[in-house]
Structures are given as C-alpha cells and as structure tokens.
C-alpha positions as CSV (number, residue, x, y, z in Angstrom):
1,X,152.4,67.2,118.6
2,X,149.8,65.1,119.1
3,X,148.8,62.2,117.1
4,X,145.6,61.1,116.1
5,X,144.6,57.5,115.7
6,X,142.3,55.5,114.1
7,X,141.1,52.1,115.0
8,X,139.2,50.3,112.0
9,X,138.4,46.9,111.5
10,X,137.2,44.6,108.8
11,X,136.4,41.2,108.9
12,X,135.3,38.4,106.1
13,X,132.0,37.3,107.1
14,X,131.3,34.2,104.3
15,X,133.9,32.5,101.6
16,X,132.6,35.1,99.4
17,X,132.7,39.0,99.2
18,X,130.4,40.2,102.6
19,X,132.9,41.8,105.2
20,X,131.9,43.8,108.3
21,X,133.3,47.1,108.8
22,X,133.5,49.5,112.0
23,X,135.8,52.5,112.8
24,X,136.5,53.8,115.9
25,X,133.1,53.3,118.6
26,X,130.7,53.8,115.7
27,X,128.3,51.2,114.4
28,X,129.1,48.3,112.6
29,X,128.4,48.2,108.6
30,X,127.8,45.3,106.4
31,X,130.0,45.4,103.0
32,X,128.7,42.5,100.7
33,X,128.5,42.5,96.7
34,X,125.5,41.1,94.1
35,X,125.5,37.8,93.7
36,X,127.4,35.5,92.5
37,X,130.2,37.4,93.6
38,X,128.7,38.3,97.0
39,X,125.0,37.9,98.6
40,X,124.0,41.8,98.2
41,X,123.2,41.2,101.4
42,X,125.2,44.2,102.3
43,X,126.0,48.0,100.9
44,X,128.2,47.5,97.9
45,X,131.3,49.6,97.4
46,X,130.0,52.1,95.2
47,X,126.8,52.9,96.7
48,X,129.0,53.7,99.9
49,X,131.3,55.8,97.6
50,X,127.3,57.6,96.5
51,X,126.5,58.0,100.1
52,X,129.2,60.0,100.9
53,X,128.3,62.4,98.3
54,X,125.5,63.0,99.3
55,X,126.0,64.0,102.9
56,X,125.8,67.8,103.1
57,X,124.0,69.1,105.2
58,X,123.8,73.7,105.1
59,X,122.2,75.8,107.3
60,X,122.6,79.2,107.4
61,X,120.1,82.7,107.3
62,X,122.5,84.0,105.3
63,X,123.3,82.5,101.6
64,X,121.8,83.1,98.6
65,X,121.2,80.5,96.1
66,X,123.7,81.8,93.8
67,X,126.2,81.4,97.1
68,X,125.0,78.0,97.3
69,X,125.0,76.9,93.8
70,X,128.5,78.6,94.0
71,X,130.0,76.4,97.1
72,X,129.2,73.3,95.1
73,X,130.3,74.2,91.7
74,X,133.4,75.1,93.5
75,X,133.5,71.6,95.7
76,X,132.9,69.7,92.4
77,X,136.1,71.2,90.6
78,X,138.5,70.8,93.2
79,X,137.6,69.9,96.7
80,X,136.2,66.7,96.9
81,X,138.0,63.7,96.3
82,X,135.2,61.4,95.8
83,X,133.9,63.3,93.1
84,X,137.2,63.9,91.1
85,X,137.9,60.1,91.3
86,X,134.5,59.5,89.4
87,X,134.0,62.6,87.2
88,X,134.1,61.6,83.8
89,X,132.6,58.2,83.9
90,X,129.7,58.3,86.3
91,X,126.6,60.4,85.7
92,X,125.0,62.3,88.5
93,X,123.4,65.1,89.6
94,X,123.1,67.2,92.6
95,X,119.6,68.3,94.0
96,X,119.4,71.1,97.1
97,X,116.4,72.6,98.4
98,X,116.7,76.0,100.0
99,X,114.6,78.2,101.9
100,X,117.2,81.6,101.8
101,X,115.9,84.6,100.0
102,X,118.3,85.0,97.4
C-alpha cells in the first residue's frame, strides 16, 4: 500500500495574525486578518473557505441544465464539506452559465 504525503507549511510573518502558507511545490499564499487583529494584508480565512466553493469548473456536450442544476443540488445536501460546515448561517448563492441545449 502506498502512502501518500503531504508536505505543508505555515509560518507567522508579523506579531499579529499574517502567516504564509504553501503545500507541497505550489505557490506560496499570504493568510493575514483586518486590522486590528491582523493587517488584511492577506486573504482572510473565510474568503479562502468562499474560494473553494466556488471552484467548479464543467464541461461536457452532454448535460442538460436540469443535469446540472441536479449535480449541485445534490453536492449542496451531502457532498461538500465546506458547504455543510456553513449552511445555515451564511447566505449565498450559486451562479453557472451554460451553453448545453437542455
């Protein structure tokens, strides 16, 4: 069996809340908070939490918009974690363009 590892690191930048953050080879990100906490020189927590909502990407020739509309309501109720950690107390809403027929 082989095991996959992860190499992460994070490291306090200032006295206050900015930290820089990498995983693996991939670029470095600045984590900071609005002041007087942090600088906001940085992405906060939550918009990073945001961003990763928001990062689907579908293509295919094949999927109606009732398929699509589907595939999220489905992702919303039980398959993303991100979500279900914020439903209930945090208003958004999910936009999609589409060029299928359906």
């Amino acid at each position: 069996m082989q095991i996959n590892s992860l190499k992460t690191s994070v490291v306090l930048l200032n006295k206050k809340a900015k930290f820089s953050c990498s995983a693996d080879n991939k670029p470095e990100i600045i984590i900071d908070y609005t002041p007087p906490v942090g600088d906001g020189e940085g992405y906060t927590s939550l918009e990073l939490l945001l961003l990763e909502l928001l990062l689907l990407e579908l293509e295919a020739d094949d999927v109606s918009k009732q398929e699509l509309e589907q595939v999220i309501s489905n992702s919303e109720k039980s398959l993303c974690p991100v979500y279900d950690m914020i439903r209930g107390n945090t208003e958004f809403s999910v936009k999609y363009k589409t060029k299928c027929g359906g």
